[in-house]
DOTI-237085 format. One record per residue: x, y, z of N, C-alpha, C in turn. Coordinates in steps of 0.001 Angstrom, whole numbers, plus 500000, padded with zeros to 6 digits. Layout:
<nodes>
NODE    n_c1    n_c2    n_c3   ca_c1   ca_c2   ca_c3    c_c1    c_c2    c_c3
NODE       X       Y       Z       X       Y       Z       X       Y       Z
...
</nodes>
This chain:
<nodes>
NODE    n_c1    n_c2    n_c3   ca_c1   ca_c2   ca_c3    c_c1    c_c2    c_c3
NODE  500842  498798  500000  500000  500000  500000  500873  501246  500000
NODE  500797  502198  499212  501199  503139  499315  499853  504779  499270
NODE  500625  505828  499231  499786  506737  498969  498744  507179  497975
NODE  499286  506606  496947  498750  506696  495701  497098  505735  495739
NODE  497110  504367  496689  496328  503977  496496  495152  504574  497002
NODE  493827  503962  496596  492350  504535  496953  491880  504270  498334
NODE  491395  505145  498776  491522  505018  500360  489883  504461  500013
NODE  489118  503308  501350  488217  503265  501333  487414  503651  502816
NODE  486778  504364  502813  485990  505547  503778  484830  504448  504341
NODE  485196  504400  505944  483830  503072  506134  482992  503868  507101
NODE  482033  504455  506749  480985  505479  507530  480062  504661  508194
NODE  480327  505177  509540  478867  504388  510457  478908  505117  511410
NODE  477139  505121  511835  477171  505739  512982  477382  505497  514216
NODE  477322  506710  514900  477979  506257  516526  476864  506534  517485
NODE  476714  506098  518409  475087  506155  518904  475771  505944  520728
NODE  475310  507449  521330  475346  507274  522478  474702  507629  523621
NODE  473135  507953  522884  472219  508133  523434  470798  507581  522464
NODE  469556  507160  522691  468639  506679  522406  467430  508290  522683
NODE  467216  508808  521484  466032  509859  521586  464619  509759  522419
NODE  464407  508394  521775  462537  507608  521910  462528  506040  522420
NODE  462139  505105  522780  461922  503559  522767  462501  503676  523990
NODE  462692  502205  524039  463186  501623  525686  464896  501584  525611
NODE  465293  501488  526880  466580  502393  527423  467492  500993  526512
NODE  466850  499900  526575  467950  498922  525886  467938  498109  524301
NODE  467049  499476  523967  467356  499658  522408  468526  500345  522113
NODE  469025  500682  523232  470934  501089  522959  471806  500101  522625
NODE  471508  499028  522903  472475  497850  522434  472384  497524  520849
NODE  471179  497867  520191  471370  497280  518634  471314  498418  518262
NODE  471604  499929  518661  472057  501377  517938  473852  501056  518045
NODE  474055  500472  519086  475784  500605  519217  476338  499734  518431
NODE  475494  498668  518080  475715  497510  517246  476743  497942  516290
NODE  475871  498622  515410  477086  499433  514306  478407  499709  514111
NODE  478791  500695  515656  479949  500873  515660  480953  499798  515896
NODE  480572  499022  516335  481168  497391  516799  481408  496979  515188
NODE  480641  497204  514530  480933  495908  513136  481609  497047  512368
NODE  481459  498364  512505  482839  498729  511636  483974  498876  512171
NODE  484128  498348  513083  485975  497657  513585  486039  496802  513040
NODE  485073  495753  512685  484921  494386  511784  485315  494754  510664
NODE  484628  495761  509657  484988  496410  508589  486520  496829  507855
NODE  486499  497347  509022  487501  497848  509131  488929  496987  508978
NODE  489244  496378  509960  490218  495096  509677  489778  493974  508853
NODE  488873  493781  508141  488393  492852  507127  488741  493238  505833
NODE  489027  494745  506030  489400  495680  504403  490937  495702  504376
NODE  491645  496446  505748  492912  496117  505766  493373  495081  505675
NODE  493051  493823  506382  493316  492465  505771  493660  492184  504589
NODE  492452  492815  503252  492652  492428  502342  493849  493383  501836
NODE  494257  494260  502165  495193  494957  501729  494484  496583  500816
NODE  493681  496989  501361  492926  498238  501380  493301  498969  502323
NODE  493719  500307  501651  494291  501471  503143  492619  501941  503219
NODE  491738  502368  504469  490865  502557  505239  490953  503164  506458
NODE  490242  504152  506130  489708  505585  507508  488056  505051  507973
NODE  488088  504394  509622  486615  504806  509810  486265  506581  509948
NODE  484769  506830  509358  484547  508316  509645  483004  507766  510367
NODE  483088  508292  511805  481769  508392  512537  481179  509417  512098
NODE  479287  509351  512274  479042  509848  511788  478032  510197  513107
NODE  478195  511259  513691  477218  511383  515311  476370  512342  515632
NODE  476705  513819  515639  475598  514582  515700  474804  515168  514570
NODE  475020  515692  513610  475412  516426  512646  475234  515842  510935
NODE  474929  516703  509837  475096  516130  508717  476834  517169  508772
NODE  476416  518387  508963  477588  519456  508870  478792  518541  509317
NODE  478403  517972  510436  480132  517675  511263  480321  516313  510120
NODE  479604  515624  509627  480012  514360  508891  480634  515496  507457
NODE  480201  516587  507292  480678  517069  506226  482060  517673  506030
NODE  482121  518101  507136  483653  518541  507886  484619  516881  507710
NODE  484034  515903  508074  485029  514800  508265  485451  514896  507074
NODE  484655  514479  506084  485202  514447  504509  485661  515702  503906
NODE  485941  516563  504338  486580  517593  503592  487840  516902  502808
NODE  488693  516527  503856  490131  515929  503951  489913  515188  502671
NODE  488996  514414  502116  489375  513690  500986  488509  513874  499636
NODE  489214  513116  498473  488553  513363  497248  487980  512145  497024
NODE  486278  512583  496352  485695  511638  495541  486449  510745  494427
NODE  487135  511326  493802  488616  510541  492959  488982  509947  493404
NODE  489523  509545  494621  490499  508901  495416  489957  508219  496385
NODE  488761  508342  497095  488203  507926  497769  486575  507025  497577
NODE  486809  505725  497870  485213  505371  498037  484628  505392  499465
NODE  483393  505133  499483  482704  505290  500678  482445  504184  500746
NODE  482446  503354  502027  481943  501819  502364  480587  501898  503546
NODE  479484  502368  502658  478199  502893  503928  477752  502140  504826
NODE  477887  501797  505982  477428  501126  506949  476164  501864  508159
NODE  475956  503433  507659  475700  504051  508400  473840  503525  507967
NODE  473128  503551  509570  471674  502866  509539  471036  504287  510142
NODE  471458  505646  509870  470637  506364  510752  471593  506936  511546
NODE  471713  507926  512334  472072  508374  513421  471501  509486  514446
NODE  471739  509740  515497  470906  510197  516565  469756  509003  517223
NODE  469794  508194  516991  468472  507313  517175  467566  507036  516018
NODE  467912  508023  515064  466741  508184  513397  467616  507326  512843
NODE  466551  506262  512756  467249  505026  510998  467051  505995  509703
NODE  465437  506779  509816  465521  507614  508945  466248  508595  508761
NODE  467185  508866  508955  468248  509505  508859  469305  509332  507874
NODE  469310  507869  507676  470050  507202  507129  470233  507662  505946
NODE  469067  507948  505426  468950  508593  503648  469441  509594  503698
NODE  469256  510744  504865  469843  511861  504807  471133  511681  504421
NODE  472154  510622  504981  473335  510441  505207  473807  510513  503781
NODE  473120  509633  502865  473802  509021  501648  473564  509850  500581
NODE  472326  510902  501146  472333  511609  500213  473204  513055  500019
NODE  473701  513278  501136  475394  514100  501719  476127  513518  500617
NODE  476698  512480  500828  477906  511531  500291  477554  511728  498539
NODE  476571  511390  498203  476143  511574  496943  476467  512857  496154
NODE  475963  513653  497316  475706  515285  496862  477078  515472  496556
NODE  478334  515254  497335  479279  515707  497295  480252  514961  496506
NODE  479342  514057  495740  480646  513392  494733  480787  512034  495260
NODE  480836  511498  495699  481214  510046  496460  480526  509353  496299
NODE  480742  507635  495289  480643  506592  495251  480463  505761  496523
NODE  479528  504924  496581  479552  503918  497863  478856  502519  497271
NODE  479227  501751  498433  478365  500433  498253  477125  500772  499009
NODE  475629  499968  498475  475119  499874  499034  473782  500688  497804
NODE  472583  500671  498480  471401  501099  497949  471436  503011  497433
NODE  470671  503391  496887  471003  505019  496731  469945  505509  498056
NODE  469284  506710  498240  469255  507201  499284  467706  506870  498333
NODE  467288  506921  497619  465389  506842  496981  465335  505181  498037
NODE  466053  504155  497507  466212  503107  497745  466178  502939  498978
NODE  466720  503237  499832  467161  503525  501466  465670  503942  502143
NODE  465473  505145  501302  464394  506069  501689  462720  504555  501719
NODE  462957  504161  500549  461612  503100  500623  462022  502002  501211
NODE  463006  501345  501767  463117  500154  502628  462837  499956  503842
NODE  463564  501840  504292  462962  502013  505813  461651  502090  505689
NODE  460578  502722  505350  459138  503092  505296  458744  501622  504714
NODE  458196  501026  505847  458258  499634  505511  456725  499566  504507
NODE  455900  500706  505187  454305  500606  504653  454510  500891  503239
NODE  455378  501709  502536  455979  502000  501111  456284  500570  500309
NODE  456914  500462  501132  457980  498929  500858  457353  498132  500370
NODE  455762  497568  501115  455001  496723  501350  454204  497117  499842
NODE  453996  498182  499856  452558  498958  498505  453680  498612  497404
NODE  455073  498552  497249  456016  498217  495989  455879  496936  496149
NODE  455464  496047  496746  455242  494307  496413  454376  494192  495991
NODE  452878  494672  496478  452222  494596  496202  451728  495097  495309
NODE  452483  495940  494141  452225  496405  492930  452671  495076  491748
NODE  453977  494619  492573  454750  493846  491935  453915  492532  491881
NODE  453009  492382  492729  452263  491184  492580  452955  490302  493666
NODE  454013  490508  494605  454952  489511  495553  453902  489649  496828
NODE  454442  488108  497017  453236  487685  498616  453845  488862  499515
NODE  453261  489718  500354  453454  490226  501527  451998  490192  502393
NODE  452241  490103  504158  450660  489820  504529  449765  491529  504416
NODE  448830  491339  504610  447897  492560  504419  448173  493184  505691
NODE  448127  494690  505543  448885  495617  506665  447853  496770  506369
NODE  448069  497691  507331  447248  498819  507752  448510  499981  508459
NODE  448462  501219  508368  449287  501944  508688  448651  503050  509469
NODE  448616  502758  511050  448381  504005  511990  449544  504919  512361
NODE  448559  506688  511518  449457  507636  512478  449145  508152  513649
NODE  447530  507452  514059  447087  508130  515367  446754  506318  515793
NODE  446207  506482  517058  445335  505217  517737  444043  505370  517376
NODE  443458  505152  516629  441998  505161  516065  441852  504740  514971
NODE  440891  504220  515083  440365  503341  513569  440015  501998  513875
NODE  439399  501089  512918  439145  499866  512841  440522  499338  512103
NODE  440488  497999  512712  442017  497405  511640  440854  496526  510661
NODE  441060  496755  509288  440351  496203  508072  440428  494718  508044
NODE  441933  494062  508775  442470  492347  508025  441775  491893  509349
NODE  442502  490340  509014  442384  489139  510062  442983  489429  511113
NODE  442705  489041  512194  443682  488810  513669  444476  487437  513916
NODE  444929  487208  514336  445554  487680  514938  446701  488971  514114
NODE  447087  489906  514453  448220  490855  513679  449506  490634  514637
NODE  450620  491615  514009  451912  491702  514649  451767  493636  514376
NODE  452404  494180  514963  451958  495464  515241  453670  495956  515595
NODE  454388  496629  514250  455618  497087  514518  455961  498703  514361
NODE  457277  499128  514886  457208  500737  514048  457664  500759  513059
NODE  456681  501832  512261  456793  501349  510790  458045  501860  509961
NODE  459075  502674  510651  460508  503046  510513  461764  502821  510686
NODE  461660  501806  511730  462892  500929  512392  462859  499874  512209
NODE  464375  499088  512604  464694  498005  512023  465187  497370  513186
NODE  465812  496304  512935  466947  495378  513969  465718  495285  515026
NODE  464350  494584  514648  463374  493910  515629  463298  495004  516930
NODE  463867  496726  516381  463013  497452  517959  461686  497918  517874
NODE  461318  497808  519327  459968  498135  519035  459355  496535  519415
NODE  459629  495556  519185  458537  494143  518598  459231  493258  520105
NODE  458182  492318  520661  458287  492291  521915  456817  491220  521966
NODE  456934  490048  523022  455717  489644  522529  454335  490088  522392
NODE  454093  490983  523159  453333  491923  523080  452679  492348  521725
NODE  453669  492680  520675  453068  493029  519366  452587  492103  518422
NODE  452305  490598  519087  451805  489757  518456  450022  490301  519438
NODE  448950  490898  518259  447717  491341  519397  446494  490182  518885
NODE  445219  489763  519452  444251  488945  519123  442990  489499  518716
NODE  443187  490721  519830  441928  491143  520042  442091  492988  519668
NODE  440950  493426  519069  440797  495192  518676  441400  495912  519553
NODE  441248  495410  521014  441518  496386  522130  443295  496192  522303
NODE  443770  495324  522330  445348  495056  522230  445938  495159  521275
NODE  445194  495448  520175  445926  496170  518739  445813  497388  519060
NODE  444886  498273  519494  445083  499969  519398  445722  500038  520915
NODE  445838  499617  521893  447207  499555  523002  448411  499848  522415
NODE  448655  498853  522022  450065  498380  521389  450377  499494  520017
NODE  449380  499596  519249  449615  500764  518173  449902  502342  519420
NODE  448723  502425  520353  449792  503833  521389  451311  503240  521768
NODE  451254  502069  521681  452734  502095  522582  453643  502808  521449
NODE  453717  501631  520333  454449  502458  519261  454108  503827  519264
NODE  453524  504470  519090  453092  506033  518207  453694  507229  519607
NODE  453328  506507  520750  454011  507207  522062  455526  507086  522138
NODE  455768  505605  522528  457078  505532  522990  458374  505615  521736
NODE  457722  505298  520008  458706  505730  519406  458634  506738  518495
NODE  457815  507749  518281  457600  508616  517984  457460  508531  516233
NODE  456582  507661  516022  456558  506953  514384  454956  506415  514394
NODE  454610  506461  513149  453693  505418  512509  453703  504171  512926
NODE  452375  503191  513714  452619  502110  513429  452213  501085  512468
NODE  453287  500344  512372  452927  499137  511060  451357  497906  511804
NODE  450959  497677  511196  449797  496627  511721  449750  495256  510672
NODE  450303  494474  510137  450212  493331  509665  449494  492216  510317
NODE  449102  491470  509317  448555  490020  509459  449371  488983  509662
NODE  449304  488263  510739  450715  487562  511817  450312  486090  510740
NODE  451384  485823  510032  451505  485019  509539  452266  483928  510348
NODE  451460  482764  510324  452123  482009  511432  453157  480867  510763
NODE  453579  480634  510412  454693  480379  509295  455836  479795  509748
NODE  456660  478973  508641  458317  479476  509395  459197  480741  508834
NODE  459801  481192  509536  460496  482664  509242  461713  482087  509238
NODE  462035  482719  507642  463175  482663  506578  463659  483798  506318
NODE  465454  483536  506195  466021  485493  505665  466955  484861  504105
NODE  466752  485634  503747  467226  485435  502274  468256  486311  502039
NODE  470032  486114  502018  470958  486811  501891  471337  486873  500355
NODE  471152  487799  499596  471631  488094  498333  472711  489135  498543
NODE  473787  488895  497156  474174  490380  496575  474343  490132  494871
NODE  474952  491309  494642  475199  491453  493375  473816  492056  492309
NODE  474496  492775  491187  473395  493674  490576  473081  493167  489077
NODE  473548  493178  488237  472949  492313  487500  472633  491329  487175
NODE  473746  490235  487804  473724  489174  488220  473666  488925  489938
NODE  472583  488143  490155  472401  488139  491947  472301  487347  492490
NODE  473388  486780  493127  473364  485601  493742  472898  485320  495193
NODE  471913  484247  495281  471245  484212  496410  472583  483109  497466
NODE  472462  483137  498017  473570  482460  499521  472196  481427  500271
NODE  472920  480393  500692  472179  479994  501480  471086  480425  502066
NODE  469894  479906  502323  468892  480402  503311  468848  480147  504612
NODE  468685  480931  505320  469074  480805  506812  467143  480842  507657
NODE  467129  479483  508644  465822  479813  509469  465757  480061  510946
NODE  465138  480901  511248  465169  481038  512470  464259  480222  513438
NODE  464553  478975  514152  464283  478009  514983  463350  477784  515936
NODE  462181  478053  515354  461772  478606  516932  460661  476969  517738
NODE  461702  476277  517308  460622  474522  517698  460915  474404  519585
NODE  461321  475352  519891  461734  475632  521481  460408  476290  522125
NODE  459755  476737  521591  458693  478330  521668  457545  477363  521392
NODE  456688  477068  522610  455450  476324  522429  454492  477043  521485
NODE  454330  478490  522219  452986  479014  521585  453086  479785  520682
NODE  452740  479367  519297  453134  480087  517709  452775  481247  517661
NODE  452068  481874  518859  452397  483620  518481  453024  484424  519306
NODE  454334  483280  519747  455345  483922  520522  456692  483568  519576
NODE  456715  482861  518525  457447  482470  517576  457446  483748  516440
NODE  458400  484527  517000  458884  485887  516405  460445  485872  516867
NODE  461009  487163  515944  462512  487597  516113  462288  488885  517251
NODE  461952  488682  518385  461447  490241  518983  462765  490361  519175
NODE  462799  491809  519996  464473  492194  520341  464856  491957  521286
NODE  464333  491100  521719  465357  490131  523016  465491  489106  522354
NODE  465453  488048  521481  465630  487256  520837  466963  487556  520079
NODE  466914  488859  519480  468172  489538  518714  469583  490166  519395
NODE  468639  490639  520499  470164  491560  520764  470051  491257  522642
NODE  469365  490694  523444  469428  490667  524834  470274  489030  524964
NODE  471494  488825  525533  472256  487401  525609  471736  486898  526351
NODE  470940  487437  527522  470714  486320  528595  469323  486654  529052
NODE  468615  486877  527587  466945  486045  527442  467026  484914  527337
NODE  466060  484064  527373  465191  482828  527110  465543  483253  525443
NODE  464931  483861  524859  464331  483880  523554  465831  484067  522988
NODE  466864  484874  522943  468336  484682  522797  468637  483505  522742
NODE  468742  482539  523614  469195  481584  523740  468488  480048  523227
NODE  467515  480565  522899  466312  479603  522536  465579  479637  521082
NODE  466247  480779  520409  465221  480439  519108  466958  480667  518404
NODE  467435  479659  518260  468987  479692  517107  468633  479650  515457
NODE  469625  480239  515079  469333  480299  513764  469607  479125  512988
NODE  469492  478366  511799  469583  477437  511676  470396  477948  509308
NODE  471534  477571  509321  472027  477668  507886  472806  476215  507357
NODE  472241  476135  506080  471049  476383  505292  469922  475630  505872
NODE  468405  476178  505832  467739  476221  506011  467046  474714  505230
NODE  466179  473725  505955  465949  472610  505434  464803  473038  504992
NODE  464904  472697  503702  463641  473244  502116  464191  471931  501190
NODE  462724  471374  500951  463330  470600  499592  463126  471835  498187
NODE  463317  471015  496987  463661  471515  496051  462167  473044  495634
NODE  461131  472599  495751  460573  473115  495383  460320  474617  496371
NODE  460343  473974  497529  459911  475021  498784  461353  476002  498544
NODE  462565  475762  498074  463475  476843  497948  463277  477516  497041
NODE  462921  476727  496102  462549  477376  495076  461619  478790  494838
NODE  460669  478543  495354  459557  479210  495933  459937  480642  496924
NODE  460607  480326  497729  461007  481468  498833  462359  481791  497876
NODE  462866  481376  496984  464376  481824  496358  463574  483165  495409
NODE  463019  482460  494556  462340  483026  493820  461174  484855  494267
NODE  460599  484925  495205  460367  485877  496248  461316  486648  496252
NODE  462415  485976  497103  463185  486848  497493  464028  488122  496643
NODE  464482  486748  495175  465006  487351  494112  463825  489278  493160
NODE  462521  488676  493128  461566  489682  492554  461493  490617  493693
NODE  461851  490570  494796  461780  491681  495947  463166  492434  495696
NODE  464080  492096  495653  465128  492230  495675  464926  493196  494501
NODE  464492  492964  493514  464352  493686  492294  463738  494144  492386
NODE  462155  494339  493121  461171  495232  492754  461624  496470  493570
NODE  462426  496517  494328  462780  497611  494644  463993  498044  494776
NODE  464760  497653  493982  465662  498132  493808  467076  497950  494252
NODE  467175  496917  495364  468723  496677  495960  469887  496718  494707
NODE  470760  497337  495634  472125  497372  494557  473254  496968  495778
NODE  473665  496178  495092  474974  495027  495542  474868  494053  496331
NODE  473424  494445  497589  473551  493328  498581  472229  493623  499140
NODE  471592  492466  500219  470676  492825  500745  470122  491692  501081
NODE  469224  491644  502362  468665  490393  502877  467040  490550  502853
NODE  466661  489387  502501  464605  489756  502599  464242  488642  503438
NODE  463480  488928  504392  462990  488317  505958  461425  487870  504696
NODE  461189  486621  505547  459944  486099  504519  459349  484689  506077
NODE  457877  485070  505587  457433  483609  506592  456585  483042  505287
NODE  457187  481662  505819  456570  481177  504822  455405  479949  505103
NODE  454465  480033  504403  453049  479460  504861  452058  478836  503836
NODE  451551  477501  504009  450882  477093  502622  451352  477168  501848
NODE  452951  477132  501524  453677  477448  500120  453208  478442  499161
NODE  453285  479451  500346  453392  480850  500178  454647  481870  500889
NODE  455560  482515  500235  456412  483273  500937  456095  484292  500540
NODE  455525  484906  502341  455462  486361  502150  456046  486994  503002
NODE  456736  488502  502282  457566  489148  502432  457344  489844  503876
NODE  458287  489854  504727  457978  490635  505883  458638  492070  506171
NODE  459784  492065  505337  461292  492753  505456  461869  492739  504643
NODE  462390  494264  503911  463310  494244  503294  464583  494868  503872
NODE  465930  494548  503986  466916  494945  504572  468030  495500  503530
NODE  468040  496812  503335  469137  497376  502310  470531  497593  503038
NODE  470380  497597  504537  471654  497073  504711  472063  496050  506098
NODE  471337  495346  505856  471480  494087  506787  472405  494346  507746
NODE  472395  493679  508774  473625  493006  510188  474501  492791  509153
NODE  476102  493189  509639  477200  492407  509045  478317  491820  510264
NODE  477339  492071  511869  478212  491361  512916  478653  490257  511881
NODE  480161  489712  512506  480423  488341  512161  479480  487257  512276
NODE  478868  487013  513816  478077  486680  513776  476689  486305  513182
NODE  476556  487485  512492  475192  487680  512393  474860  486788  511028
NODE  473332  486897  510862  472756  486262  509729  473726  486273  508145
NODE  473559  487538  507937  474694  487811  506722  476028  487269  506184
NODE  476562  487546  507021  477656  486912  507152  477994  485099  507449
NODE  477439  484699  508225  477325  482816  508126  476642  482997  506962
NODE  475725  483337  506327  475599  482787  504585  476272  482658  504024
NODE  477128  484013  503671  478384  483963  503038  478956  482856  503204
NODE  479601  482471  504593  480159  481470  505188  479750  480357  504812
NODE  478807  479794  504598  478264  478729  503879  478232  479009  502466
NODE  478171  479859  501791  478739  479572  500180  480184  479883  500045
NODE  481019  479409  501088  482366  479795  501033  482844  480779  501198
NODE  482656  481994  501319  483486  482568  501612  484024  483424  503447
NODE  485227  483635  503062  485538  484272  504777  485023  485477  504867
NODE  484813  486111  506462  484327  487205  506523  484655  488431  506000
NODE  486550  488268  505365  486958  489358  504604  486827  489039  503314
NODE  486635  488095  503045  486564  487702  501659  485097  488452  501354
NODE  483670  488526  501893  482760  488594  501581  482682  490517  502536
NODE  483495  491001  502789  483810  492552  502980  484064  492769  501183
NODE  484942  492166  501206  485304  492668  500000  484853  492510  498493
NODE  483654  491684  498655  482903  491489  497704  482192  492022  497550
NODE  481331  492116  498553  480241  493640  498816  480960  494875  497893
NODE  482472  495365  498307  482891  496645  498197  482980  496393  496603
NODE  483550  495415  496126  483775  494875  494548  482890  495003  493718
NODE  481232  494632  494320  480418  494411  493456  480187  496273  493397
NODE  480157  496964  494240  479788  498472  494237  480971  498928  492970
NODE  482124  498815  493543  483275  499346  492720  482970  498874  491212
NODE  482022  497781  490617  481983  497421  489639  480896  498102  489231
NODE  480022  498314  489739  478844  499007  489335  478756  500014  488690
NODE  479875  500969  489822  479936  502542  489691  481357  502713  488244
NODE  481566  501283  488138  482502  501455  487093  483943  502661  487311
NODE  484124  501942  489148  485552  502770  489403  486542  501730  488805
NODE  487285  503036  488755  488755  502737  487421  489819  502397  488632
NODE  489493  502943  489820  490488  502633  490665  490590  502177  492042
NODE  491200  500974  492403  491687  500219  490821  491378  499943  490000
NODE  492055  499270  488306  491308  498943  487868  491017  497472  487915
NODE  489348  497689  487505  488523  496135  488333  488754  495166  487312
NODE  489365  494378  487147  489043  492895  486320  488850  491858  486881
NODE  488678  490747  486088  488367  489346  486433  489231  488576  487102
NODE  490537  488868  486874  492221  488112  487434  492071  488843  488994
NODE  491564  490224  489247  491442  490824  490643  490607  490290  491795
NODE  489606  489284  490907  488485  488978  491877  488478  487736  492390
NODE  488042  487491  493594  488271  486426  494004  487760  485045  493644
NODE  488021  483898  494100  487154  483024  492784  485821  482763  492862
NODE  485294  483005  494227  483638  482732  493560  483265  484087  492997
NODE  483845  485773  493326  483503  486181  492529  483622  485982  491346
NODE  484807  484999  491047  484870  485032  489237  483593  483993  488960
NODE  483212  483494  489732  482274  482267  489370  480844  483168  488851
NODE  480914  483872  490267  479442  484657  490063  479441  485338  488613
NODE  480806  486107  488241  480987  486979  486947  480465  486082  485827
NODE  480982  484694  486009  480885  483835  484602  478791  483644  484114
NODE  478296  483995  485310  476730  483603  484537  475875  485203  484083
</nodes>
């Protein structure tokens, strides 16, 4: 490495206070900064010089960070989900980076903008004709809910399962408009109201843009969990270590599907993936029911803990955790048709060359 080479810029936010929700929705805001140390030495590894730039109060102060460098010389590696506590924020972020010249991996800020707004998200499947369950979108507590009950009742702006708790699985009218104040009070958002598909829940790890390769399917376990409308990813399941539900609903890769049933949820995942637009990477959460997969989630920029879902896919179609850093960054760098370096086929690693060959 020398000077000359392209520095790659790994932006994420830093989170050290929580605006709205409960006090230990701080653990999957800090999440972030944890996996771009991951990032971070997964890029140097490969032999990429790399600056993390936090991104914390401010669009101004993130604008100040990047002064120091050029869009020429520099890519952006976006990891950032939001900051201050706002996921919606997130678009703000990319659309800075954009404004000012800078290439990144990852979705554009339109893209970003409709993944978070899940009720958006949901009306683009359902244009597309893709299974998603029937949903209703409260900005106040009032109204009749139109679908079936039982529902699941989330905020309709956030991600990483906050907000969802068993609780937001409701039966009855009166514990759906509860639970819709809890959301609309305690996180200061719209709530989502879906039809609780009782199903098994599947995540579907893709990347790549014209060509898109799906990774293993990964399920989340929940044959521990007697009563099927406690068989959810709530956020003690995700991010609390020493729940029951942590320790009790494991993820399970690859996911046991015979031929047709993958087929089926592969297929979903792939027309979601497209109907709205992902570019380079992205995971789609799906329950699947009567050999039907419908869409629950779209994730434009997924968990990349080591740990996490994302990453063991990879891991199961071979590759290491830097190997699949750097594929992500590859497939962007190919997109945006950066010259530098320049990208060929002898540069890429071999399942990327595999993926290149179809």
């Amino acid at each position: 490495m020398n000077e000359e080479d392209p520095l790659i810029l790994i932006l994420y936010n830093e989170e050290l206070a929580i605006p709205c929700g409960e006090a230990k929705d701080l653990i999957a805001l800090q999440d972030t900064a944890s996996v771009a140390v991951h990032l971070n030495e997964a890029l140097a590894s490969c032999g990429y010089r790399t600056i993390p730039i936090a991104v914390r109060d401010s669009l101004e102060g993130l604008k100040e960070s990047l002064k120091p460098f050029s869009p020429e010389t520099a890519f952006v590696f976006n990891f950032c989900d939001g900051f201050r506590g706002n996921n919606k924020a997130a678009t703000k972020v990319i659309r800075l980076i954009e404004k000012l010249g800078f290439k990144h991996t990852g979705s554009s800020a339109d893209i970003s903008s409709l993944c978070i707004d899940k009720g958006r998200a949901k009306e683009r499947l359902m244009v597309a004709g893709i299974p998603t369950p029937s949903f209703q979108v409260y900005a106040q507590p009032v109204g009749a809910y139109r679908y079936k009950l039982p529902a699941i009742v989330k905020p309709c702006v956030d991600d990483a399962s906050i907000g969802i708790d068993l609780d937001s699985v409701v039966t009855t009218p009166e514990e759906l408009l509860n639970r819709v104040t809890y959301v609309i009070e305690r996180y200061h958002q719209p709530a989502l109201v879906e039809e609780f598909i009782a199903g098994r829940e599947l995540s579907v790890s893709m990347w790549g843009n014209r060509h898109i390769e799906v990774l293993p399917i990964t399920e989340q376990d929940y044959s521990l969990i007697p009563n099927p409308l406690n068989r959810i990813l709530s956020y003690d399941a995700k991010w609390v270590r020493d729940s029951f539900y942590f320790n009790n609903v494991p993820a399970r890769c690859p996911a046991e599907l015979d031929a047709d049933d993958r087929y089926r949820v592969t297929e979903a995942a792939l027309r979601a993936y497209r109907a709205v637009g992902l570019r380079d990477f992205g995971r789609v959460d799906i329950r699947y029911q009567n050999q039907i997969p419908y869409i629950i989630d779209i994730n434009e920029i997924p968990d990349l803990a080591p740990a996490s879902g994302f990453p063991n896919a990879a891991l199961k179609a071979g590759y290491t955790y830097a190997g699949m850093v750097e594929h992500i960054l590859r497939l962007a760098m190919q997109r945006e048709r950066w010259q530098w370096p320049q990208l060929t086929l002898n540069s890429l690693s071999p399942q990327a060359q595999m993926a290149q060959a179809f």
